[in-house]
C-alpha positions in Angstrom: 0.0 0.0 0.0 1.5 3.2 -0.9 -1.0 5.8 -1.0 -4.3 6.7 0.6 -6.2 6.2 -2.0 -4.7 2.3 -2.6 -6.0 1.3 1.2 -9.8 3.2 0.4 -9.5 1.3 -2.3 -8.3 -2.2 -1.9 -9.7 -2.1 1.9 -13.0 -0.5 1.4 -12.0 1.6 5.2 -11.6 5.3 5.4 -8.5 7.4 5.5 -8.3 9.0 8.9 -5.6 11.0 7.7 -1.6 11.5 6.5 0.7 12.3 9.0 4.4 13.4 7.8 7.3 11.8 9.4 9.3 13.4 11.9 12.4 14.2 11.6 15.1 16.2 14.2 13.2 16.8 17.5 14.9 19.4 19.4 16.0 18.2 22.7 13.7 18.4 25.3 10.8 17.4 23.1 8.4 14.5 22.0 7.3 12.9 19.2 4.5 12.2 20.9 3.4 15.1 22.2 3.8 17.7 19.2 0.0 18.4 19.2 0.5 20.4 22.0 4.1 21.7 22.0 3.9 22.7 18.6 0.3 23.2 17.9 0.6 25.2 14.7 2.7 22.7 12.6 0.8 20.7 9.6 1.5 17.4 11.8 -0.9 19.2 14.5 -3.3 19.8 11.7 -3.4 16.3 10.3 -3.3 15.0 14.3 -7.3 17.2 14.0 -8.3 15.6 11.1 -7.7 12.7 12.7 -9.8 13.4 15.5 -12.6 14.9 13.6 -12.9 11.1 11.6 -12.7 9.3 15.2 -15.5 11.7 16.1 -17.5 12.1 13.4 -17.1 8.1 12.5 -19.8 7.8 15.3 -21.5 11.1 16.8 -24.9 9.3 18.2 -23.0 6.5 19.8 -19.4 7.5 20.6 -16.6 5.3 20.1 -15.7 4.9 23.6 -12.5 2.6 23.5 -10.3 2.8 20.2 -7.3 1.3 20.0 -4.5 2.3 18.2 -1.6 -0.1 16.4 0.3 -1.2 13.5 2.1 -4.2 11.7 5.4 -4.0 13.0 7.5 -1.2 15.5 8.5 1.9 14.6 5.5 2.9 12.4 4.3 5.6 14.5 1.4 4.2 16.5 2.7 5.3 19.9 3.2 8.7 18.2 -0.3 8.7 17.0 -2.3 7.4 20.1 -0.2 9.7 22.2 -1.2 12.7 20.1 -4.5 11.8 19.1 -4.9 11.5 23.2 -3.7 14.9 23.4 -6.6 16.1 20.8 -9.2 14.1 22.2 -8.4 15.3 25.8 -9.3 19.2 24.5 -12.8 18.2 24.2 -13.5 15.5 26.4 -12.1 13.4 29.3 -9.7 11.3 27.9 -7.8 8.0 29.6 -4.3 6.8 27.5 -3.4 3.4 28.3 -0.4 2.0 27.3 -1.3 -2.2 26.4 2.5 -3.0 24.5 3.6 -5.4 27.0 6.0 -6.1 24.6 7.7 -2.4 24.4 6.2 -0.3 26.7 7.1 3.6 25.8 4.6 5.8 26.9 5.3 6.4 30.8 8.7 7.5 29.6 7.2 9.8 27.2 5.7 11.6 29.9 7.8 11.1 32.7 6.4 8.7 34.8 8.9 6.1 36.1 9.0 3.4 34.2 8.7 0.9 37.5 5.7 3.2 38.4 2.2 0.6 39.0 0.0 0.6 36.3 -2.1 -1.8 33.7 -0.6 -5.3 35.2 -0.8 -3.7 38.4 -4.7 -2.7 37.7 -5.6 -6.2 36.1 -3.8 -8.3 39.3 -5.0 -6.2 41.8 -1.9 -5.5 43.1 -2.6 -1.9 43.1 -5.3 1.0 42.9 -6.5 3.1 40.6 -5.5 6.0 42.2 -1.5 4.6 42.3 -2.0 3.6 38.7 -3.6 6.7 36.8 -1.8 9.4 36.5 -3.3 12.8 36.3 -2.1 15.9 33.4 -3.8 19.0 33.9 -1.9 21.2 31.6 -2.5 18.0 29.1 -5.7 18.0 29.6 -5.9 14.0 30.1 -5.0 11.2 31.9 -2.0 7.8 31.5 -2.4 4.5 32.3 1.1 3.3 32.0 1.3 -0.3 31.5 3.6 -1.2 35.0 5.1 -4.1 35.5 5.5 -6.6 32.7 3.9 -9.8 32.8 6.2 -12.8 31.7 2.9 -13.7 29.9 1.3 -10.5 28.2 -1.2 -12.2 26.0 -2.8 -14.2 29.5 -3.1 -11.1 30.8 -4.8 -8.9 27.9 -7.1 -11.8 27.4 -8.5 -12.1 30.9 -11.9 -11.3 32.0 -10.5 -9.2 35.1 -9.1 -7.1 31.6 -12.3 -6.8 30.0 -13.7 -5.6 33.2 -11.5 -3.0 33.9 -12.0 -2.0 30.3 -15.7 -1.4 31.2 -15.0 0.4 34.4 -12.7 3.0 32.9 -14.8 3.4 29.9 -17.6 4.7 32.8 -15.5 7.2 33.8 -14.2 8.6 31.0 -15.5 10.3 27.9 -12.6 8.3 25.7 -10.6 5.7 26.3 -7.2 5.6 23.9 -5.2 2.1 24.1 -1.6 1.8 22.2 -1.6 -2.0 21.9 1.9 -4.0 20.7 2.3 -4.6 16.8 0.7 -7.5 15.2 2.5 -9.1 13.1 5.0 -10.3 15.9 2.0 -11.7 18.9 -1.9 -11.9 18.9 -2.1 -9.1 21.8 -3.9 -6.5 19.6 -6.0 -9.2 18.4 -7.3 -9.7 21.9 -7.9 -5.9 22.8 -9.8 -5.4 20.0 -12.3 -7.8 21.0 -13.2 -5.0 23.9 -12.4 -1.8 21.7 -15.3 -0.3 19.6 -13.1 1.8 16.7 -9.6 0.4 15.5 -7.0 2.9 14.0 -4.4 1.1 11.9 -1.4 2.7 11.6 0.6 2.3 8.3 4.0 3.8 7.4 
C-alpha cells in the first residue's frame, strides 16, 4: 500500500488521515506530544483531522474505546495514540493506556517512572486506581502506563479481570485511547480489540 487512495480502495475503510514523518526533534521534546508543543505545525493539523474522523465516524454513539496499532514497531502508532490523546483530551475526558507489553514507551514519554504501577498492576489487583492513573492538567488528560510486565502478556490482555477494567474506565471517561503491541510479531492486539469499539491502523 502506498498511498491513501490504494488502502480506500483495496480495503474498502476510510482514510483518517496523513501524518508526515518526523524528523530532528529538538531536545527536550516528544514525538508524541507535538500536538501540544507545537500546535501550529501541519503534523498538528493532520493529528485534528484525525480526531474529527474518530469523532465524526460515530457522533450518536461515541466510540468509547479505540485502539490504536500497527504491523510492525517503529510505524508511528505510539506517536499517533499519544497525540491523538492529546486532541481528544481538548474536548473531552480522555484516559491513554499503554497495552504494549512487549515495548512499553509511553510512561517514559511523559515522565512517569517506568517501575511506576499501572495496567498489570490494575488487572492483578496489586494496586489501585488512584497509584496507577496518572493525572495531566496542563495535558488535559490522563496515562495508564502499562507497569510491571507480565512474563505472559497475552494471558493477561485476554483475561476477563481485563475486559472488566476496560468497562469500568470506559464509565468514567469520555474516551478511552489504548496503544496495543504490533501484530505481526503476537496476537495481543487481536485480543484488545475484541473489547475496543473503533480500531485505528497505523501504516508507514
Amino acid at each position: 500500500l502506498k498511498t491513501g487512495a490504494e488502502i480506500e480502495e483495496k480495503l474498502d475503510l476510510a482514510m483518517l488521515g496523513s501524518l508526515s514523518l518526523v524528523k530532528g526533534m529538538k531536545k527536550g521534546k516528544s514525538a508524541g506530544r507535538i500536538f501540544v508543543e507545537d500546535n501550529k505545525s501541519v503534523f498538528a493539523e493532520a493529528i485534528r483531522t484525525i480526531r474529527t474522523g474518530v469523532v465524526l465516524s460515530s457522533l450518536d454513539e461515541p466510540h468509547k474505546i479505540v485502539m490504536v496499532t500497527s504491523t510492525v514497531p517503529g510505524e508511528g502508532k505510539t506517536t499517533v495514540s499519544m497525540n491523538l490523546s492529546l486532541a481528544l483530551g481538548q474536548m473531552e475526558r480522555v484516559l491513554l493506556v499503554d497495552a504494549d507489553m512487549r515495548r512499553a514507551s509511553i510512561a517514559s514519554q511523559f515522565g512517569i517512572d517506568r517501575h511506576a504501577p499501572g495496567l498489570s498492576n490494575l488487572v492483578a489487583g496489586t494496586a489501585q486506581t488512584s497509584e496507577c492513573v496518572h493525572s495531566f492538567e496542563d495535558l488535559k488528560i490522563d496515562v495508564l502506563p502499562a507497569g510491571l510486565i507480565p512474563p505472559n502478556p497475552l494471558e493477561l490482555l485476554s483475561s476477563q479481570r481485563f475486559y472488566d477494567l476496560l468497562d469500568s474506565l470506559a464509565e468514567r471517561y469520555d474516551r478511552v485511547v489504548i496503544g496495543t503491541a504490533p501484530t505481526q510479531a503476537v496476537s495481543d492486539a487481536l485480543m484488545v480489540s475484541t473489547k475496543a469499539s473503533a480500531v485505528i491502523y497505523v501504516i508507514k
